[in-house]
N, C-alpha and C positions, 0 to 999 in steps of 0.2 A: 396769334389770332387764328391760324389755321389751325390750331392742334386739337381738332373737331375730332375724337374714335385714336385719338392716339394715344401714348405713354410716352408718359413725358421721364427723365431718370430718378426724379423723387419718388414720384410714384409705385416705380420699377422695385426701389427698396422699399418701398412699403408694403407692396405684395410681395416679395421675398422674406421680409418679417412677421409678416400675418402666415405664408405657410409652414417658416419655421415654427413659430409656437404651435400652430396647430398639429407639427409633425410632432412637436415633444409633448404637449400635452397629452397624445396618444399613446407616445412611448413611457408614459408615466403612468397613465391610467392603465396601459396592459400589464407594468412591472405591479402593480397596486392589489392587481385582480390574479394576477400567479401569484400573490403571498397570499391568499386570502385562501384561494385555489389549494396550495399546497398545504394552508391548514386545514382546510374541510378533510383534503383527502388524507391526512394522518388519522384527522378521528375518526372517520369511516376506517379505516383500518384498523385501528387499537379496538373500534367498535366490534367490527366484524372477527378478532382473532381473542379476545380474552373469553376467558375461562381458567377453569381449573389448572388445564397446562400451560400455561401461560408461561413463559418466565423471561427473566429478565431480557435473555440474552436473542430469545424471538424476537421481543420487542425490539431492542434497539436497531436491529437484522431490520427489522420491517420499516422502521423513521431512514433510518438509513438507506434503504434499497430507492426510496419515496424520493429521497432530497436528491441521490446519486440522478434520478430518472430524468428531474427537472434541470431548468439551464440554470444550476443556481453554485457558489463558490462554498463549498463543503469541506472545510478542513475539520475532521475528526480528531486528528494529533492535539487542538487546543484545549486545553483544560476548560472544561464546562461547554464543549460546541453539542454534546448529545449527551444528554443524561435520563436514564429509565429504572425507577423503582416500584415497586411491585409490594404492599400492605396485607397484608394477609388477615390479619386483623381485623383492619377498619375495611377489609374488600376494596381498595382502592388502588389506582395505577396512577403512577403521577410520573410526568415526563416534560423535558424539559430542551428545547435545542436552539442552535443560535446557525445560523446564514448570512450570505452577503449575498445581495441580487446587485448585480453593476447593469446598468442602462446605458446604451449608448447614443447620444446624443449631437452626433458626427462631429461637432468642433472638440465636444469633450465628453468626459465619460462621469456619470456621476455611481456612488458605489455606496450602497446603506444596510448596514446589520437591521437584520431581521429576529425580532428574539421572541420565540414562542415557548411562553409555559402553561402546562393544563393538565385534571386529573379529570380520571372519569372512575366511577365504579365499574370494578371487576367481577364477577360471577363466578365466586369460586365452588 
């Protein structure tokens, strides 16, 4: 009858479970917006470096330098984690890479590939 301005211990975990979620819903929404993040800034850069001299191996240099920058799980050694081909023909750049972003969500950890494919026209 007196527990007038108090907290009672159910309560107690229920604010503790409302600002768990709200602390992971953060940490997912900020993991959500650095993939998104990291794709803009690859294409800004495949934007801003083709041309004529373009080749293969700038590119790769450049996605690579990009993914190395951020807090992200970059294993190159996997077959198929970065791939950059260069069309000369059709003037086009097609490239292709794969990431693991891990979030951490202090009881546990959750960890999800991230796989980005896209071409843009080259200006040769």
């Amino acid at each position: 009858m007196k527990q007038k301005g108090k907290i009672t211990f159910t309560g107690f975990i229920f604010l503790l479970l409302i600002l768990y979620g709200g602390f992971a819903a953060i940490q997912l929404v900020s993991a959500s917006l650095m993939e998104s993040q990291i794709e803009n800034e690859v294409k800004d850069t495949m934007g801003f470096i083709r041309g004529a001299d373009l080749t293969e191996e700038k590119a790769y240099k450049a996605i690579k330098d990009i993914l190395q920058k951020n807090d992200v799980i970059f294993d190159e050694k996997k077959k198929g984690a970065l791939e950059v081909r260069i069309d000369r023909r059709a003037g086009k750049i097609f490239y292709h890479f794969r990431y693991d972003v891990e979030v951490n969500l202090i009881f546990f950890k959750q960890r999800r590939t991230v796989e980005v494919k896209n071409e843009m026209r080259n200006y040769a």
